[in-house]
N, CA, C and O atoms as a MOPAC input file, in Angstrom:
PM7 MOZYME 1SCF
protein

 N    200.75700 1   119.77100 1   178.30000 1
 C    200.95700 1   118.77200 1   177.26400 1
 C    200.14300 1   117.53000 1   177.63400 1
 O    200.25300 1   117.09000 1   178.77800 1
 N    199.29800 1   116.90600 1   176.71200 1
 C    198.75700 1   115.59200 1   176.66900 1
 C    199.49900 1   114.51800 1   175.65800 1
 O    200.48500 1   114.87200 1   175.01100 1
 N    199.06700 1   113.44700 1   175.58400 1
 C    199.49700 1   112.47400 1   174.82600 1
 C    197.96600 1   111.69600 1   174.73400 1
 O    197.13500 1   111.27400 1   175.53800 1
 N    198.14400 1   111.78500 1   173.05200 1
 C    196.95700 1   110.30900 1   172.73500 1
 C    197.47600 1   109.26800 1   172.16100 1
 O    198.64000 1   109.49000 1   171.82800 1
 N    197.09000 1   108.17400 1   171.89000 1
 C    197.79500 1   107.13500 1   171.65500 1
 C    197.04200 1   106.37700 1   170.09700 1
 O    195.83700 1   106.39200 1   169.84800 1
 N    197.84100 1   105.92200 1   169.44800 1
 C    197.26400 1   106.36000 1   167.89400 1
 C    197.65300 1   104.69200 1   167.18000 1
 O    198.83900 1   104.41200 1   167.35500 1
 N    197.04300 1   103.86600 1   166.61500 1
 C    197.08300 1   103.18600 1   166.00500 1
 C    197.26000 1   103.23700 1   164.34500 1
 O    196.32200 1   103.47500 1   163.58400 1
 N    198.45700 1   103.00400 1   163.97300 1
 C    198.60800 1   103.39400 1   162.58800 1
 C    199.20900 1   101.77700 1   161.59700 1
 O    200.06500 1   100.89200 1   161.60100 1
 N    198.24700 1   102.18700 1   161.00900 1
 C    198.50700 1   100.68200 1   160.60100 1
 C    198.82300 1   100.86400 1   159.21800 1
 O    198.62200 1   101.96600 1   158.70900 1
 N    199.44600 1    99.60900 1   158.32600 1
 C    200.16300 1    99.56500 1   157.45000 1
 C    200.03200 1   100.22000 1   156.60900 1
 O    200.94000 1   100.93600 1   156.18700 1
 N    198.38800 1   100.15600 1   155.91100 1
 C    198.13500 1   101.10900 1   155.17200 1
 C    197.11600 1   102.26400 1   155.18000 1
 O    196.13300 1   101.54300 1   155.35400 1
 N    196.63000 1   103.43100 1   155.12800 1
 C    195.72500 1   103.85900 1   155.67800 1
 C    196.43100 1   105.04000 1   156.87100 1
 O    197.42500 1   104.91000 1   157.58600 1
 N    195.51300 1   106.14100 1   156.73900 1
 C    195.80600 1   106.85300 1   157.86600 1
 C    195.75600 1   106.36400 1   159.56500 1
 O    195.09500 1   105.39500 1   159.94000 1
 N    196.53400 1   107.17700 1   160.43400 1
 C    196.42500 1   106.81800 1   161.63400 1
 C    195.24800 1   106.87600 1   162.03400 1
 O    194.55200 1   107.52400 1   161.25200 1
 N    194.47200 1   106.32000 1   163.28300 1
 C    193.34400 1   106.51200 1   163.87500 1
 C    194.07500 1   106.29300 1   165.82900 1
 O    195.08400 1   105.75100 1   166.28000 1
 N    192.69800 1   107.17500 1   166.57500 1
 C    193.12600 1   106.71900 1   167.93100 1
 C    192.77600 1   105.16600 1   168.30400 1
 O    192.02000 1   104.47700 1   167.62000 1
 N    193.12800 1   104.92600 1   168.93500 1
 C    193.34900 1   103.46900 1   169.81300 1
 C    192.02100 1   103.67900 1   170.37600 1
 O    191.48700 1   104.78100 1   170.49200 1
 N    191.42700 1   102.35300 1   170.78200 1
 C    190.78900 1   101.99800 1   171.46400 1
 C    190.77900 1   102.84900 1   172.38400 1
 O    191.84000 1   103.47200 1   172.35400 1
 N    189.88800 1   103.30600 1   173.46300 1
 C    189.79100 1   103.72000 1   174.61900 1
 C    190.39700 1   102.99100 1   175.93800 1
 O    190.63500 1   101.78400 1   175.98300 1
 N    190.60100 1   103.86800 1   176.96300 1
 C    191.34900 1   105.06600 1   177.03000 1
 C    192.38000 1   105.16900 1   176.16600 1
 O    193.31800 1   104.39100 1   175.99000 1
 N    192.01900 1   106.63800 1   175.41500 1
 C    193.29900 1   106.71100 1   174.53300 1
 C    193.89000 1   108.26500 1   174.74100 1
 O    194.18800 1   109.01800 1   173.81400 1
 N    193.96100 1   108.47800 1   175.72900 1
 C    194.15500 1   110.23300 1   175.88500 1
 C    194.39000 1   110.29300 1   177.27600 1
 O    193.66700 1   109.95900 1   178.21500 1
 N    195.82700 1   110.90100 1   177.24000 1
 C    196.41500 1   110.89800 1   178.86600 1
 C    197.56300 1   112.14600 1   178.91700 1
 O    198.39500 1   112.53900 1   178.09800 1
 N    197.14000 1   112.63100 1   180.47800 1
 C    198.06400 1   113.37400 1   181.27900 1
 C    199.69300 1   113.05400 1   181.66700 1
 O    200.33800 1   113.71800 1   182.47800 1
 N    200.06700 1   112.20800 1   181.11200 1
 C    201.43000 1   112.46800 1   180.77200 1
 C    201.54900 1   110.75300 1   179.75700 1
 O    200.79500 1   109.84100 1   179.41800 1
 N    203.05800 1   111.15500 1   179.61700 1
 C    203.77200 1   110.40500 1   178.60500 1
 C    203.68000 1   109.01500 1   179.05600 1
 O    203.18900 1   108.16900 1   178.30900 1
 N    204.24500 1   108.62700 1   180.56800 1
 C    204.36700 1   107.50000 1   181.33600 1
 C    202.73100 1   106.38000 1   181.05900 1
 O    202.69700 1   105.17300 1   180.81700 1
 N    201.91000 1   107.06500 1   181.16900 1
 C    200.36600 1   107.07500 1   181.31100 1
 C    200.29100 1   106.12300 1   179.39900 1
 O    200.25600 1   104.95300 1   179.01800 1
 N    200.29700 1   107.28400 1   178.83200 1
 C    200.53000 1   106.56600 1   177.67400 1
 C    201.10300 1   105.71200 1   177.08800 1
 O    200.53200 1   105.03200 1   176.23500 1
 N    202.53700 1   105.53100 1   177.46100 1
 C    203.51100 1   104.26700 1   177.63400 1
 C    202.44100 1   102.96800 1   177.65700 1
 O    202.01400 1   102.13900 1   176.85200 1
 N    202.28200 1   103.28600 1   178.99500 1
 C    201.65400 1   102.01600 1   179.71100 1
 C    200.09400 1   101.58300 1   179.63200 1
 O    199.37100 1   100.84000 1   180.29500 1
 N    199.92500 1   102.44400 1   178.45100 1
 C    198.38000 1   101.63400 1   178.11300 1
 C    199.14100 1   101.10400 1   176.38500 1
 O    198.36900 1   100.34100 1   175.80400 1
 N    200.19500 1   101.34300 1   175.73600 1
 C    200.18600 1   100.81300 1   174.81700 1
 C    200.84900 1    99.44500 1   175.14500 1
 O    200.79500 1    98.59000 1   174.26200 1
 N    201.43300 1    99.16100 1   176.25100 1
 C    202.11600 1    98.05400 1   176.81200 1
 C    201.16900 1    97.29300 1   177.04100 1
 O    201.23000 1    96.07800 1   176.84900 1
 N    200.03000 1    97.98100 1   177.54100 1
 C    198.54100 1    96.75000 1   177.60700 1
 C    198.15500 1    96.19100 1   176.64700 1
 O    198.21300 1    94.98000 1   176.43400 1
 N    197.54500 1    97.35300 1   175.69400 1
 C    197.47200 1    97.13700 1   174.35500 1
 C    198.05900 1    95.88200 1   173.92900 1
 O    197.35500 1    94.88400 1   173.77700 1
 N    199.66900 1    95.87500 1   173.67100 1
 C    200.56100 1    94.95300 1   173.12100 1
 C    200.21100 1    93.50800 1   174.11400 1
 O    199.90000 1    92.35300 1   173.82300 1
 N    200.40500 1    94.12000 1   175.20900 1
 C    200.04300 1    92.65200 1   175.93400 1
 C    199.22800 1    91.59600 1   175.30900 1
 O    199.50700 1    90.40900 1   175.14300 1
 N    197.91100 1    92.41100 1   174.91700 1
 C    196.66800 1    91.48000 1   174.85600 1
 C    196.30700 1    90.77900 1   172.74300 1
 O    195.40400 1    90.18700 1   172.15100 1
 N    197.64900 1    91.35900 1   172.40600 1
 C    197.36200 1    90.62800 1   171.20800 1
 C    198.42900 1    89.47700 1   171.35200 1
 O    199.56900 1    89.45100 1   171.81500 1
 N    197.60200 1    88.53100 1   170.76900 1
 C    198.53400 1    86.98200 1   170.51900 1
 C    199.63700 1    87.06100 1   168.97500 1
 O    200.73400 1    86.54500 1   168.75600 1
 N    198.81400 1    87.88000 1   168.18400 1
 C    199.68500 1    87.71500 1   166.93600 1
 C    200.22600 1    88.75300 1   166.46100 1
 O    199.99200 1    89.75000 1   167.14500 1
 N    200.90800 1    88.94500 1   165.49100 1
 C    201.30700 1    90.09300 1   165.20800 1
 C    200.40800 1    90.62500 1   164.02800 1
 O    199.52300 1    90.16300 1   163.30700 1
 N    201.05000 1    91.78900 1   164.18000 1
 C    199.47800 1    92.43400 1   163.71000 1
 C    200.20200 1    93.82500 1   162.45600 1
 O    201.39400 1    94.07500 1   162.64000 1
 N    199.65200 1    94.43800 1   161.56700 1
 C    200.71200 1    94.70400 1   160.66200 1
 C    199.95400 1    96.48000 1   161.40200 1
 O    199.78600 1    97.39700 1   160.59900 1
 N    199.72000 1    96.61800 1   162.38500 1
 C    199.74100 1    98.04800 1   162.98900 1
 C    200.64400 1    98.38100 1   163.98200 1
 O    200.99800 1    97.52300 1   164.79100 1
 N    200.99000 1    99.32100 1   164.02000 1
 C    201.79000 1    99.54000 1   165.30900 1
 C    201.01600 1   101.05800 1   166.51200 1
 O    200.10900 1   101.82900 1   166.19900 1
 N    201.59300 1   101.02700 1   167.49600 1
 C    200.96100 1   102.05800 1   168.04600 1
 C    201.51400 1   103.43500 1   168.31100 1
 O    202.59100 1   102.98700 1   168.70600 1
 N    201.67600 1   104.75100 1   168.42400 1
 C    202.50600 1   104.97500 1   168.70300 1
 C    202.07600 1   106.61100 1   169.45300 1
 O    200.84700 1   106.66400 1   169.49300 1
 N    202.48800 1   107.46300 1   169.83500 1
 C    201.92300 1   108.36800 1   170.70400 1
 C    202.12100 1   109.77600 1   169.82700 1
 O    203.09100 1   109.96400 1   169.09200 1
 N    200.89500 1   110.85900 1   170.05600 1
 C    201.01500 1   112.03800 1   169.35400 1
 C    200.98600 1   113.11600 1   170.91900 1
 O    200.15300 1   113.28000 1   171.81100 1
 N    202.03500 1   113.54300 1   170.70300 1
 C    201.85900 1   115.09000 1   172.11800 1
 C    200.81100 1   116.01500 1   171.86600 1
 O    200.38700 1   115.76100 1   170.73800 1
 N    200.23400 1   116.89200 1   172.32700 1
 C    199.83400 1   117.64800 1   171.67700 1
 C    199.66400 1   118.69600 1   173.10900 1
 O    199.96800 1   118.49200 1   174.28400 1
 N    199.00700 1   119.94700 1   172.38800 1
 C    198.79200 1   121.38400 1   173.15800 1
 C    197.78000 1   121.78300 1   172.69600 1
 O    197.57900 1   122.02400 1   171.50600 1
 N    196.69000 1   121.95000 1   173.98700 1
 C    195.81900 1   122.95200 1   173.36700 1
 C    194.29800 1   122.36200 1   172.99600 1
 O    193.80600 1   121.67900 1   173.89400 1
 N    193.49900 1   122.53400 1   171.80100 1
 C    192.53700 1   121.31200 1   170.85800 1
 C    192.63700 1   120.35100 1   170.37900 1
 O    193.06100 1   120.13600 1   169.24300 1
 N    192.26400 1   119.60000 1   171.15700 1
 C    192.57300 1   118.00800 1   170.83300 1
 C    192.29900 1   117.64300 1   169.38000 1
 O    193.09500 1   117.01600 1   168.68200 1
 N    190.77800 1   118.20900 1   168.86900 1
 C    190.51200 1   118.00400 1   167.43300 1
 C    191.83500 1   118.66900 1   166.25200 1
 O    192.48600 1   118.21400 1   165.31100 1
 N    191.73400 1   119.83500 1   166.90100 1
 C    192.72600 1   120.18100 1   165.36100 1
 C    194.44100 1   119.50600 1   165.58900 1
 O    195.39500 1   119.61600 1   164.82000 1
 N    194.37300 1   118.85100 1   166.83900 1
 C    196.15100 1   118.37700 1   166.62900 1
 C    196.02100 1   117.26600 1   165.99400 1
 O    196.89500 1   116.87700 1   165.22000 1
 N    194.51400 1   116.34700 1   166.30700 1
 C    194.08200 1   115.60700 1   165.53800 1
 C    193.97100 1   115.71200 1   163.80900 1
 O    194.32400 1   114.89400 1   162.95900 1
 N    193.40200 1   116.91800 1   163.67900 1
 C    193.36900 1   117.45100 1   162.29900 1
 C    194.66900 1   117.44600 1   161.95600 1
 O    195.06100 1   116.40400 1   161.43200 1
 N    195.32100 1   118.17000 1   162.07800 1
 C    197.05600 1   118.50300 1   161.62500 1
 C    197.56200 1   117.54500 1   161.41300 1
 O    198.33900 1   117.53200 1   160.45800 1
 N    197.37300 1   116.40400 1   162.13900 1
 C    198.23100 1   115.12300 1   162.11200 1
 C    197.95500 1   114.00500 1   161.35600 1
 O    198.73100 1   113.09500 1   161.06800 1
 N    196.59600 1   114.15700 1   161.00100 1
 C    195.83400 1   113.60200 1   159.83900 1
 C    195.12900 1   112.35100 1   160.25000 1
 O    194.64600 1   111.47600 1   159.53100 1
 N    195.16500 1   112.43200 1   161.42500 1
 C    194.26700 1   111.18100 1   162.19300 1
 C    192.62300 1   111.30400 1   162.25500 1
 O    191.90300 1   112.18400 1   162.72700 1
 N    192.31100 1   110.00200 1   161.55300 1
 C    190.91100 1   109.86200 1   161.97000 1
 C    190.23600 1   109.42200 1   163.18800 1
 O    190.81500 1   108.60200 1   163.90100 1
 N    188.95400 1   109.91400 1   163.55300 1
 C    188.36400 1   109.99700 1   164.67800 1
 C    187.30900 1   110.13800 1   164.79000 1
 O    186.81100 1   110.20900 1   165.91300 1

């Protein structure tokens, strides 16, 4: 199992996050969206949030309807 980390904002399909956005466990991912959050001052009408996946990264991407 991986985790990528996905920016989905108010309106509009999800997309991945900034780089690094693709990690070997859950914890990993946690803690880059905690950075993420760190470094904005305002609020922002996206949120971030994590997709698991197995296997091809593109088609869990596909399935999930995230652009990339």
């Amino acid at each position: 199992m991986r985790y990528l980390v996905l920016r989905n904002p108010g309106s509009g399909p999800p997309a991945l996050a900034g780089p690094p956005n693709d990690f070997a466990t859950l914890k990993e991912a946690e803690a880059r969206i905690s950075e993420i959050e760190a470094s904005h001052l305002k609020a922002h009408h996206t949120y971030l949030d994590i997709l698991p996946y197995d296997g091809d990264r593109e088609e869990a991407l596909r399935i999930a309807g995230v652009l990339y």
